[in-house]
C-alpha atoms as one frame of an Amber mdcrd trajectory, in Angstrom:
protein
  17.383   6.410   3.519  13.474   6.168   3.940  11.671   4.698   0.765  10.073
   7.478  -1.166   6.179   7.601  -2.114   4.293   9.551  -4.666   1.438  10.152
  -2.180   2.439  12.736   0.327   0.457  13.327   3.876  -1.589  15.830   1.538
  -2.521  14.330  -1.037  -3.536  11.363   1.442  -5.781  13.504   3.607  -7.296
  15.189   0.355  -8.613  11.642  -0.540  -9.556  10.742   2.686 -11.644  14.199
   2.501 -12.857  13.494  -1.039 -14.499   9.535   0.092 -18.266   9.091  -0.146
 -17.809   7.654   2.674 -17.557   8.338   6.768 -13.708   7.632   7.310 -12.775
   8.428  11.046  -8.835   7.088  12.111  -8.310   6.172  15.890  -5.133   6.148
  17.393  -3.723   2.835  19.336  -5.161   4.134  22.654  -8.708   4.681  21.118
  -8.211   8.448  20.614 -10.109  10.283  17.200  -7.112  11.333  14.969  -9.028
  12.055  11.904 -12.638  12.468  10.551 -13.732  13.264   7.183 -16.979  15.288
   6.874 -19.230  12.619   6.716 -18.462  11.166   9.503 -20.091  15.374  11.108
 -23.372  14.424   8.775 -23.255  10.546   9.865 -22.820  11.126  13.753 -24.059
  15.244  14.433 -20.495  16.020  15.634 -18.424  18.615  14.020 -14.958  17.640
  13.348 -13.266  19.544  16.236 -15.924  18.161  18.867 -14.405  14.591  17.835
 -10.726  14.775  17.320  -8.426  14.620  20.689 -11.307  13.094  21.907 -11.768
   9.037  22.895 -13.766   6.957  20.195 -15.957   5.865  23.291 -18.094   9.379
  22.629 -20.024   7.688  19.693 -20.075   4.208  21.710 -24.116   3.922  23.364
 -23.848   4.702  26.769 -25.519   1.572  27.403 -22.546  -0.554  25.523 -19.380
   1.699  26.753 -19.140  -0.581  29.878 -18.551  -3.392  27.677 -16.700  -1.595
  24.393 -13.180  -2.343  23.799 -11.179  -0.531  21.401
């Protein structure tokens, strides 16, 4: 039986929304899971322009040959 937590997916996300903060979650292979709406005011992108898409979209152009994620 999986351990239970008092935070669920939710409640997590709510916080994640709630941070002063820009909070933006990449996946193993580099790809945007999650922004928060900073992140929109911090980088011009809207939420659904970033998600799906690979973290190398907010890497300069001029550093993406040379960015690892």
């Amino acid at each position: 039986m999986a351990a239970m937590t008092p935070f669920s997916d939710d409640a997590i996300i709510q916080t994640l929304q709630a941070m002063p903060d820009a909070v933006l979650a990449v996946d193993s292979s580099g790809i945007i899971a999650f922004t928060n709406h900073h992140v929109d005011l911090l980088t011009g992108y809207t939420r659904s322009e970033l998600v799906g898409k690979s973290v190398d979209v907010l890497v300069p152009t001029s550093r993406r040959e040379t960015h690892t994620h």
